[in-house]
N, C-alpha and C positions, 0 to 999 in steps of 0.2 A: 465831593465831586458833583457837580451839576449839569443840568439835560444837558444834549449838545445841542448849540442852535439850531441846526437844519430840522431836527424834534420839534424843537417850541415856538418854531416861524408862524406866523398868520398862513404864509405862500405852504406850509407844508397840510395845516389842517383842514386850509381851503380844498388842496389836491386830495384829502383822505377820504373828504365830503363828497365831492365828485368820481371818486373811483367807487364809493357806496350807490350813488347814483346809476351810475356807468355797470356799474357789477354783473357777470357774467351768471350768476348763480340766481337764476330767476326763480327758481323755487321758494329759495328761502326769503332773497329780497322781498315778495309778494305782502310777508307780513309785515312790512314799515312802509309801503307805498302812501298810507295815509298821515304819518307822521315826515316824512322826508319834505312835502311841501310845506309844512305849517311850522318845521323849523330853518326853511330855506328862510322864509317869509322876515324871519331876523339873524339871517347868516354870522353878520356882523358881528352883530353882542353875540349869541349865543356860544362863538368859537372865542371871542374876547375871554367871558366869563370860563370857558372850560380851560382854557391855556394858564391864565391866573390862576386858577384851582391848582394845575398841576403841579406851577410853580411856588406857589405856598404848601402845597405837599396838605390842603386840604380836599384833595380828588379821593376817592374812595371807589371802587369800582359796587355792582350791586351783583348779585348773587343772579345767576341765567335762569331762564326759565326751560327745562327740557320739555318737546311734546315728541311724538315717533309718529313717522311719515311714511304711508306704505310705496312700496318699491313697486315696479312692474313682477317682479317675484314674486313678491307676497308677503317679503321679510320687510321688516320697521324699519326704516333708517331713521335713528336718533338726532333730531336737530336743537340745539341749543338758542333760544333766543335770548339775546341781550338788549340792555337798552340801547338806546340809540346813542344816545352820551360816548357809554363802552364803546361801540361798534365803531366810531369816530376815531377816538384813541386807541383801539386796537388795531385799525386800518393807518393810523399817522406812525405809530412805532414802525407795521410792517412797512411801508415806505420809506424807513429808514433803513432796516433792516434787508431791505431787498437792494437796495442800493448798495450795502455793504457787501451784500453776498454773488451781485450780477458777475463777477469777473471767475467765482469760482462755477455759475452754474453755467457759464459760458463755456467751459470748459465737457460739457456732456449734450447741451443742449442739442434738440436732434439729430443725438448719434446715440447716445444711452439714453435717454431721458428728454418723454416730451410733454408732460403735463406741467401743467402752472408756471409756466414760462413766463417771467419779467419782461414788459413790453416796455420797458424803459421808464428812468429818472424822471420827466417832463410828458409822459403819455396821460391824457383824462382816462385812461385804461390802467387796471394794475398787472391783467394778464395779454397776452397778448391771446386773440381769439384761439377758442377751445377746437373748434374747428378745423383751423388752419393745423393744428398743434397734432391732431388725431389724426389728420390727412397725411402729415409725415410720418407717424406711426406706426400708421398703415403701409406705406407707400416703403418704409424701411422692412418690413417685416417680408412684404412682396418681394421685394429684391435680394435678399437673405435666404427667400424658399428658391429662388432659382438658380438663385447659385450653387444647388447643390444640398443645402441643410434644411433636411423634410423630417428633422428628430427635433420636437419641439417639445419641453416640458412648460406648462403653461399655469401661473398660480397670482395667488394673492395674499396680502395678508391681512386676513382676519381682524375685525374689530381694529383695525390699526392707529386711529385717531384718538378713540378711547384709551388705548392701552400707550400712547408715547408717554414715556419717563419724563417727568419734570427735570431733574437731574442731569442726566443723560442730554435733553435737549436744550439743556443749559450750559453746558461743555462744551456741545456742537456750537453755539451762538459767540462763546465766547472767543473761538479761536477768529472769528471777523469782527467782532464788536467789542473794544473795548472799554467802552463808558456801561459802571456798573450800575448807574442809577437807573439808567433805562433800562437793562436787562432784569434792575430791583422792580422796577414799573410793572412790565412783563409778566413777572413773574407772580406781582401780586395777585396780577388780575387771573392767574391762568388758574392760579388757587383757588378763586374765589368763584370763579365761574365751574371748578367740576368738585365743588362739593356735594355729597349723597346728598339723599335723604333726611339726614340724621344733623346736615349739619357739618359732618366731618370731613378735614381738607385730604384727598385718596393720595395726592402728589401724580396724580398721572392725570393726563387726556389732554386733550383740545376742544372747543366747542366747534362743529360740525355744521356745517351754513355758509360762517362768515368766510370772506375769500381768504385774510391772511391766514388762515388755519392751513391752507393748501401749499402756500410757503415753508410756513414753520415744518410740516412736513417732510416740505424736499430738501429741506437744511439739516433734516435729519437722518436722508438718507443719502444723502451727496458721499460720504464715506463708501457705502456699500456699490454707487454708482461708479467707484477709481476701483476697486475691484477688479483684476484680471484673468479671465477664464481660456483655458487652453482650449485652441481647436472649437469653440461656443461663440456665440454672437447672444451678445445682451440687450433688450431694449424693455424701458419700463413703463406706462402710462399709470404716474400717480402712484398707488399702490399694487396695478397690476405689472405682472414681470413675464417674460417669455426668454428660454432659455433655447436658443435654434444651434445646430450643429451637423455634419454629416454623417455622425456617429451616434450610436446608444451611449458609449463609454463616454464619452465629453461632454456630454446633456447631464448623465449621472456625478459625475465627476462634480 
């Protein structure tokens, strides 16, 4: 079986280029500001040469580099940097993949769930602003406390990037995607990028930074967002979850 073209277009790794550009995640972005121009500089060949790699199946991803970035807390947030190469290919799959997936996340988008929202197929954007996205959040949670539901249990989940199943979010991709060499693609690289220390491939995580990591996330909780809670009002940003109700027993429930 071979990539699907909208994958192996020039028009799709030109847009993955531009959405690295474009990327909402200024922190992490910060460390390739110096290489993003000097490989604009030969946009052309350089996506020429990664696309033929891909398709002679002599692409190889390189192993990430992890550094931890202190929070307003005081806790690390572990950030994975990849090459720039990777980060190209990792952003042109998720562009495929967010495409496959918009009509299911359509289906919660601010009403259960408002982080990393697909701004569409043809946007120089791959989310739509963070902003706007946490303004309806908000604006739902307000509206939910007046109605009457002031029993809110409020959590997160822990390490949640580091700890998604390979597997697991391998099953979730496959029910919209069905071309396996890309999900093979994917898959390499997600190995290669959360090896230890040691060398050894753990089968779990995500690298932490890049934007489609924020996808592949919510593809893996889309499940948990069809979910229906009696008498509860559900809303998620990303990995945070608020559980509102006008009861104790429906919050716990």
């Amino acid at each position: 079986m071979a990539y699907p073209s909208e994958f192996t277009s020039r028009a799709n790794f030109e847009l993955a280029f531009t959405r690295i550009v474009r990327g909402q995640n200024q922190d992490y972005k910060r460390f390739y500001r110096h290489l993003l121009s000097s490989y604009q500089l030969a946009l052309s060949d350089n996506l020429h040469d990664l696309i033929d790699d891909i398709k002679r199946g002599t692409y190889k991803p390189s192993p990430g580099t992890l550094i931890f970035e202190p929070k307003k807390s005081g806790i690390l947030r572990p950030l994975r940097l990849l090459t720039l190469r990777d980060l190209v290919v990792y952003q042109a799959v998720a562009n495929v993949l967010a495409t496959s997936f918009q009509k299911v996340q359509k289906k919660y988008a601010f009403d259960k769930c408002f982080g990393a929202i697909f701004a569409g197929k043809s946007s120089p954007f791959f989310y739509t602003k963070w902003k706007t996205s946490y303004k309806k959040y908000n604006w739902s949670i307000k509206r939910a406390f007046k109605a009457g539901n002031d029993f809110v249990a409020d959590f997160d989940l822990v390490s949640f990037y580091e700890l998604i199943d390979h597997n697991l979010l391998r099953e979730s991709l496959r029910r919209q995607v069905q071309n396996q060499e890309l999900l093979n693609l994917l898959f390499d690289c997600l190995e290669m990028w959360s090896t230890n220390k040691k060398g050894a491939h753990i089968q779990h995580g995500i690298p932490q930074g890049p934007e489609p990591s924020a996808f592949l996330a919510e593809c893996f909780l889309f499940y948990f967002d069809a979910l229906k809670f009696k008498r509860a009002h559900y809303f998620r940003y990303v990995d945070d979850i608020k559980l509102m109700a006008k009861d104790e027993v429906a919050v716990r429930r």
